[in-house]
C-alpha positions in Angstrom: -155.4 187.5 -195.2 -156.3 186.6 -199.1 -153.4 187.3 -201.3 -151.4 188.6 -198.8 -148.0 186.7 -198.1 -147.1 186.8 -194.6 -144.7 184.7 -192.6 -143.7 183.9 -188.7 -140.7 182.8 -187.5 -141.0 182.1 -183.4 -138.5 180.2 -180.7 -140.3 181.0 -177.3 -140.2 179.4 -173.6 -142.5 177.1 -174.7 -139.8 175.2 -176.8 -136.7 176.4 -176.0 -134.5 176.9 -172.8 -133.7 181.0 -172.2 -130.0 180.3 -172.7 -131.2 179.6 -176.5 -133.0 182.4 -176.4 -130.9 184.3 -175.8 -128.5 183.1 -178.3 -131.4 183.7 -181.0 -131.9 187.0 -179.6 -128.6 188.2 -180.1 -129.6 188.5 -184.1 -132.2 191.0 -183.3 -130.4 194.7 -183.7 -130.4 194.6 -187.5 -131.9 191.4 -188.5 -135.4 193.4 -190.1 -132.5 195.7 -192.1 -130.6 192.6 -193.6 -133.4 190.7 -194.6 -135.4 193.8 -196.7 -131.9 194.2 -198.2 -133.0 192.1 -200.8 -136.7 193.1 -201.7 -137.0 190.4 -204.1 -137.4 188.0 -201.0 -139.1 190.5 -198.3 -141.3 193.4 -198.7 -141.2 194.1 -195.4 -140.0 192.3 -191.7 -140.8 193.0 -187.8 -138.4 191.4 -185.4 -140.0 191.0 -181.8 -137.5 190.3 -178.8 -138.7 190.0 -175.7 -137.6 187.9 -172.2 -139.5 185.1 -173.3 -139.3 184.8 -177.3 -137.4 185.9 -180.5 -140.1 185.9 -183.6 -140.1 187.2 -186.9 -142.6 188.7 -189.2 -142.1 188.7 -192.9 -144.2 190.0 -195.7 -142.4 188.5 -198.2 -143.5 189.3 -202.6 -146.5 187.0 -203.8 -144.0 184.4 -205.7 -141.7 183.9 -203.2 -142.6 180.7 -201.0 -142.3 179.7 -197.7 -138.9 177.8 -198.1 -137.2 180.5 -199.5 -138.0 182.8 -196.8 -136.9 180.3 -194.1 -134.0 179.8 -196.0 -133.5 183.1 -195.9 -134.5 184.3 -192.6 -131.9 181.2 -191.3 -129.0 182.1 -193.0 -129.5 185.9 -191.7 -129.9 185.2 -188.0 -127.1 182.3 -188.4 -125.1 185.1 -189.5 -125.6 187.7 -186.8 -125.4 185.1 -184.0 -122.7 182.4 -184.9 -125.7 179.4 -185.0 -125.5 177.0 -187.5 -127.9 177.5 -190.4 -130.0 173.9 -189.3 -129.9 175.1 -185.5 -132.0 177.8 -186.9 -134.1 176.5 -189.0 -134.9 173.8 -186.0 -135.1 177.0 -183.3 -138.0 178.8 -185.3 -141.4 177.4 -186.0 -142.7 178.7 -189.5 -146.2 180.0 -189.8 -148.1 180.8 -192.9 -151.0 182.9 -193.9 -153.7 182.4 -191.1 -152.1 180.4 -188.7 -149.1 182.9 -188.1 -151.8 185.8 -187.8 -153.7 183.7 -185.4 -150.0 183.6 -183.7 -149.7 187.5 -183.8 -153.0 187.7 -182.4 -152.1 185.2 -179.4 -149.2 186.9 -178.7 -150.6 190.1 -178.5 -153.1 188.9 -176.0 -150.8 187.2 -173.4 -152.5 184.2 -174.8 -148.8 182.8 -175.3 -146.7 184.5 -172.3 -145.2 183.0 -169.6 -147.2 184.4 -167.4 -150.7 183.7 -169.3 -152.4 187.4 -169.9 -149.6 189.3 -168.7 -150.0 193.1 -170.0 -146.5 194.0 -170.7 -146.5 191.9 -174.0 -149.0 194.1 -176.1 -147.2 197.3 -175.7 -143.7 195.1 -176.8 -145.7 194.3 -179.7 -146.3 197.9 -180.6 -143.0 198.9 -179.8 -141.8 195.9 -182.2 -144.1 197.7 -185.2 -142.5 201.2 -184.1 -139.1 199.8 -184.1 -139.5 198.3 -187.9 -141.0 202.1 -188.6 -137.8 204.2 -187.7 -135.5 201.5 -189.8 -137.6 201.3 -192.5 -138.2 197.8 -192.8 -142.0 197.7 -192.2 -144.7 197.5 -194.6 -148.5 198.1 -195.4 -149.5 194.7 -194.7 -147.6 194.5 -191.9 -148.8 198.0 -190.0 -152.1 196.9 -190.9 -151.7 193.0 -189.5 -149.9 194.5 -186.3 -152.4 197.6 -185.3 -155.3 195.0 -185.7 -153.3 192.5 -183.4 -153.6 195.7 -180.7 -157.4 196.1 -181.5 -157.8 191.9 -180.5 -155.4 192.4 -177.6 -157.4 195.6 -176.2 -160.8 193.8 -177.1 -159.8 190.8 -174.8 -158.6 192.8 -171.9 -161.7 194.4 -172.0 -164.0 191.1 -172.3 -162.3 188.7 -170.3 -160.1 191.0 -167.7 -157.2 188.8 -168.3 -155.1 191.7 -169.0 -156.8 193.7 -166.1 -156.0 191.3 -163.0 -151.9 192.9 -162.5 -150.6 189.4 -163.9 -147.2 190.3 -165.7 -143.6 189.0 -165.7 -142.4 191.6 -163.2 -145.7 190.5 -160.6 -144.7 187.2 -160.8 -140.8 187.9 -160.2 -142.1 190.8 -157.2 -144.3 188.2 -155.6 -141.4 185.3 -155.7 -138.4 188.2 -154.2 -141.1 189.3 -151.5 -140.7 186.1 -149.8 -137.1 186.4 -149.3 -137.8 190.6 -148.0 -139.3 192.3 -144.9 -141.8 194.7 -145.4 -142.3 196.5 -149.0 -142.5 199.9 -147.1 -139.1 199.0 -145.5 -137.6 197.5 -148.3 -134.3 199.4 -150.4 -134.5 198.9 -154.1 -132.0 199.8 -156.7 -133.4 199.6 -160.3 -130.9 199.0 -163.2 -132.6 199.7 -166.4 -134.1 202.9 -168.0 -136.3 201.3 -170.7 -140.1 200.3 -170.8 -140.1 197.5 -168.3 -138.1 199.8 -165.4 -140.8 201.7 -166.0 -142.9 198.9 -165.2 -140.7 197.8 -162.7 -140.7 201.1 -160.9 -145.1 200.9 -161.2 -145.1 197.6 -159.5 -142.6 198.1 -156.7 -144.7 201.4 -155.8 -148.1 199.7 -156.0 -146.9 197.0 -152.8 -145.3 200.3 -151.1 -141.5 200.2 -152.0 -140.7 204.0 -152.5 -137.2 203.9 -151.8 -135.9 203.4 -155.2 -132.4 204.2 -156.7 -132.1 204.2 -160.3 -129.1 203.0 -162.1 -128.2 202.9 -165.9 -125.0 202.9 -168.0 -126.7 204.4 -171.0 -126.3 207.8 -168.7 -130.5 208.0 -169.1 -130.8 207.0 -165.0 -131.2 211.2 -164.2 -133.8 211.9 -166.5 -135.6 208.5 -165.6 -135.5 208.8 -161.9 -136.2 213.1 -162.4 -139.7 212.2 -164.7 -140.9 209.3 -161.9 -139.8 211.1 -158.7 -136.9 208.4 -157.4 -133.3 208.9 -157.2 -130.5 208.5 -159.8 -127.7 206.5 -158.8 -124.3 208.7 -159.8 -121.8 207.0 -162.8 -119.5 205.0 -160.2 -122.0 204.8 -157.6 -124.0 201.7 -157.9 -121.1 199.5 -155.6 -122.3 202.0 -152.6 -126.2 201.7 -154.0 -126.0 197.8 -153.5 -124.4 197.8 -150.2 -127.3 199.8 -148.6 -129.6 198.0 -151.2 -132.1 194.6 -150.0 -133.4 194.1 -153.4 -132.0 194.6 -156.9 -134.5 194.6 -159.9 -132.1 194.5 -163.2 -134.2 194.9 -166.7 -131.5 197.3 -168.8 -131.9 195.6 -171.8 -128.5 195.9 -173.0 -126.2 193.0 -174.7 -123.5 192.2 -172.2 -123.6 192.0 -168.0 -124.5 195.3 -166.4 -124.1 193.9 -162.9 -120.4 191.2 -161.7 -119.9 189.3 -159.0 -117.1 191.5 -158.4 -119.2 194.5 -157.6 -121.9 192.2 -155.7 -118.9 190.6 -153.3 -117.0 194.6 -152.9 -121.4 195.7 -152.1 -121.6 193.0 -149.6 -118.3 193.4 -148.0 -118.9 197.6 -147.7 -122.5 196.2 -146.2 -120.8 194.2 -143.6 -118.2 196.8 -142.3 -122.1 199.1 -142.6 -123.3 196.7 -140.1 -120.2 196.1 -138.2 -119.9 199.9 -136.9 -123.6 200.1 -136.3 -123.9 196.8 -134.4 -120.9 197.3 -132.6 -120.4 193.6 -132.7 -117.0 191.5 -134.1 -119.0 188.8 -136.6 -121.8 190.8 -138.2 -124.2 189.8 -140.7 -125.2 191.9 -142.9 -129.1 192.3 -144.6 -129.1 189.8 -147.2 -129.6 191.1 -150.9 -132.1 189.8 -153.3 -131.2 190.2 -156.6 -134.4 189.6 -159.3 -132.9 189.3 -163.3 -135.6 190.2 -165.5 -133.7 190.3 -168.4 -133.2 187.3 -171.3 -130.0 188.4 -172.4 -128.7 188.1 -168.3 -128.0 191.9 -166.3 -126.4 189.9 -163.6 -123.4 187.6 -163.7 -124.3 183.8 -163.1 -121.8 183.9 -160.2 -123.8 186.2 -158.3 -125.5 183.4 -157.1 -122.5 181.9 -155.2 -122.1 184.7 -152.9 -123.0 184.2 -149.5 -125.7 186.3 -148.2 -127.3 187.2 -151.9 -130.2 185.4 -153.0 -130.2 185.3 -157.3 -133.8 184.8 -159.2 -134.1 185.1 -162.7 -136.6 184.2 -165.5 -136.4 180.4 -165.3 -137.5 181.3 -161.8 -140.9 182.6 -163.0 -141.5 180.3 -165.3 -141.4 177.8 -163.0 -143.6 179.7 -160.7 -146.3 181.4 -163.2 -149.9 181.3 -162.1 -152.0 179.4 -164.4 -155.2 181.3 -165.7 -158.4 180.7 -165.0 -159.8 178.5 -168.4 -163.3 180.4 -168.8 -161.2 183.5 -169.6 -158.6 181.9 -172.1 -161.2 179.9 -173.8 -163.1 183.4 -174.3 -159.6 184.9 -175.5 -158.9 182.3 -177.6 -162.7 182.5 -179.6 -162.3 186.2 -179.9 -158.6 185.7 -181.7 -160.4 183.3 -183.9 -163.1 185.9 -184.5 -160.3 188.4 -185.2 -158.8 186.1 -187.9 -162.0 186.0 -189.8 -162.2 190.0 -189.0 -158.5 190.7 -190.6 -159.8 188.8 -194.3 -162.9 190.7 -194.2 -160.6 193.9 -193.6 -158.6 193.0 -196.3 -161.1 192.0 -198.8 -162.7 195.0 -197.8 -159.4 196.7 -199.1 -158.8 195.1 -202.2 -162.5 195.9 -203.6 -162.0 199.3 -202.7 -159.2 199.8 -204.7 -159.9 197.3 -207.7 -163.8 199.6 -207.9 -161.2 203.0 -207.5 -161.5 204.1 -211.1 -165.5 203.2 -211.3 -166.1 205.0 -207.9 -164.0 208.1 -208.7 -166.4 208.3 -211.8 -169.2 207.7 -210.3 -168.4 210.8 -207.9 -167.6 212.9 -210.9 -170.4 212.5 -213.4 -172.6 213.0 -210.2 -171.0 216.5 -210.1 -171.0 217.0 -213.5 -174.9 216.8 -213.3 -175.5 218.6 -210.7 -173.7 221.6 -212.2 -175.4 220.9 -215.5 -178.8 220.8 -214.0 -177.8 224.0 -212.1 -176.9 225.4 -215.1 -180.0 224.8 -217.1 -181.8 226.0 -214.2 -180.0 230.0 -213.8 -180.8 229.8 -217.5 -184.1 229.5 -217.1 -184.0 231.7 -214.2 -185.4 229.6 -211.3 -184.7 231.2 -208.2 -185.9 231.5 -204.7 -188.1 228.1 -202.8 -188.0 226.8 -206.4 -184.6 226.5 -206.5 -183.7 225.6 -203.7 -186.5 222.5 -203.9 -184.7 221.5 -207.1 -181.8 221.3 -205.9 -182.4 219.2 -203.0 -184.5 216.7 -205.5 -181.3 217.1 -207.5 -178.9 216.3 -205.1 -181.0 212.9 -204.1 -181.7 211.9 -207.6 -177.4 212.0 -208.5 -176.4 210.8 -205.1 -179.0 207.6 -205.4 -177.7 207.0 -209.0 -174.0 207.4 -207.2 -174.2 204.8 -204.7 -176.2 202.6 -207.1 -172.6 203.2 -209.4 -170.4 202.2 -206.4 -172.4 199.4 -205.3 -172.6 197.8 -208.5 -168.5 198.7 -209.1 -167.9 196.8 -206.0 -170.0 193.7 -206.2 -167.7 193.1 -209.6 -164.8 193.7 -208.3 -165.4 191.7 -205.4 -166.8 188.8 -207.4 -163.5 188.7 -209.9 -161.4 188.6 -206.0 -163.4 185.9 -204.8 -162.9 184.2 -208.6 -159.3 184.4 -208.2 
């Protein structure tokens, strides 16, 4: 993007382990709020979070260079998670002009997911822009880099059918828990999680025929989820019962903090076993086991879960380990069209800056063409052409002023573009 001063900062699986992100994720709440504090270094900042990577856009004033913004994007999210400064600044890879749009646009596309064109990554990267909107800290450049990203990601869905094809994060971690489960149509789920990837969730586990589905959430949001969808809301106080009739938990609340203990796993499992004990009539019963799937970074579910006999724990180092590679005809197409989408974003933007440098000469061009027109109009009445005659000279009019018009603009433009291109 010529003369535009936009910076990335990105940890993702690809460099880091999940417990790291998820310490870098911790600095996302306010992060794009601290940093535009001080406009001087940022004009404008987009934090995207997701289960897979913490990254930072900044479009920072035209004299400000990329050290200082490291500098100062370090010391912020050192602040806001207790990381030393260095650990920071050795967590993010910087990007610069082309190469951190060419990032935006990858990561828009799935090109850079852990599951390789998985879908739910474009509308995170929307969300992302929508989120900097409602604080305040977004900018021109920035709406304008990030609703282009979209355009790439929706052109490559639609070229290659990477994004078309169901692969997503929450396949992936479906597919791996159906081995451990009976059949979908039999299968009890409870969902914990309210936000855009229950949704998701919920879409998945319908589409291979689970449709008994309890919703949890301690946000209270659970009713108005599970009354929109058509699925059951879990009560405040009720989940314990929930997960001892439950064979397969599918966390994704998005909260800070563990929404789901081993405490209230073992009292589930031991309310499951008495459950089994009065239907089986037998002294030792086993109860159904319980597979618990963690889709989120900053961990639902209490490690210790794991431990508990009879519960089976997956989370996202599971799926990574498991991801489907893509097929390389459809990436290498992705990847030429993100190049082509580079190219397209300076043209865009070049585009922009004549526009507004020709403003003045355009805005006269429009008016002296009025200005004739009424004069010739004028001149005309006075000489009191009417009827077919009129009406002739004013269509020869009107093509005679707007020739001369765009002959003004083009002109206007070609300068202005040539003193850009100049420098």
């Amino acid at each position: 993007m010529p003369d535009v001063n936009i910076f990335s900062f990105a940890a993702s699986h690809h460099d880091l382990g999940l417990d790291e992100l998820e310490e870098l994720s911790g600095a996302s709440g306010d992060l794009g709020q601290t940093l535009v504090e001080d406009r001087s270094h940022a004009d404008g900042v987009v934090v995207l979070a997701t289960c897979n990577r913490f990254e930072v856009y900044v479009d920072a004033p035209g004299d400000v260079g990329p050290g200082e913004v490291a500098a100062l994007v370090a010391s912020r999210v050192a602040d806001a998670t207790g990381l030393s400064h260095d650990d920071v600044r050795a967590a993010l890879t910087p990007r610069t002009g082309h190469d951190a749009v060419r990032h935006l646009l990858e990561v828009a596309s799935g090109l850079d997911s852990m599951v390789v064109g998985e879908r739910e990554i474009a509308g995170q990267v929307r969300r992302s822009l929508g989120a900097a909107r409602s604080r305040g800290t977004t900018s021109p450049d920035l709406e304008r880099l990030f609703a282009h990203a979209t355009r790439v990601s929706r052109r490559i869905e639609a070229a290659t059918g990477l994004g078309a094809v169901g692969r997503s994060i929450v396949g992936v971690g479906l597919d791996l828990v159906g081995e451990h489960l009976g059949p979908w149509r039999l299968t009890r789920a409870v969902l914990i999680g309210t936000g855009s990837y229950a949704g998701a969730s919920l879409a998945a586990l319908r589409a291979r025929g689970c449709h008994d589905v309890r919703v949890y959430s301690r946000s209270g949001r659970a009713a108005d989820f599970a009354r929109a969808r058509g699925v059951a809301a879990i009560e405040p106080g009720g989940l314990v019962d929930a997960l001892a009739d439950a064979d397969l938990v599918v966390s994704c609340s998005g909260r800070i903090g563990t929404v789901l203990d081993a405490a209230a796993v073992r009292t589930a499992r031991e309310r499951a076993a008495e459950q089994a004990e009065r239907l089986a009539h037998a002294p030792d019963p086993t109860p159904r086991p319980l597979v618990v799937l963690d889709l989120a970074l900053q961990r639902d579910v209490e490690a210790d879960v794991a431990d508990i006999d009879g519960v089976l724990l997956l989370d996202l180092a599971n799926i990574r380990a498991h991801a489907p590679a893509a097929g390389a005809e459809p990436v290498r197409r992705a990847h030429q069209i993100v190049g082509t989408g580079v190219v397209e974003l300076d043209q865009l933007e070049l585009a922009r800056r004549v526009d507004l440098a020709a403003l003045p000469q355009i805005r006269a061009a429009h008016e002296d063409a009025a200005a004739r027109l009424d004069a010739a109009r004028a001149a005309r009445a006075a000489r009191g052409v009417e009827g077919a005659d009129e009406r002739r000279a004013e269509r020869a009019a009107r093509r005679a002023a707007a020739a001369e018009r765009h002959a003004r603009i083009m002109a206007a433009k070609a300068a202005a573009r040539a003193a850009i291109v100049r420098g």
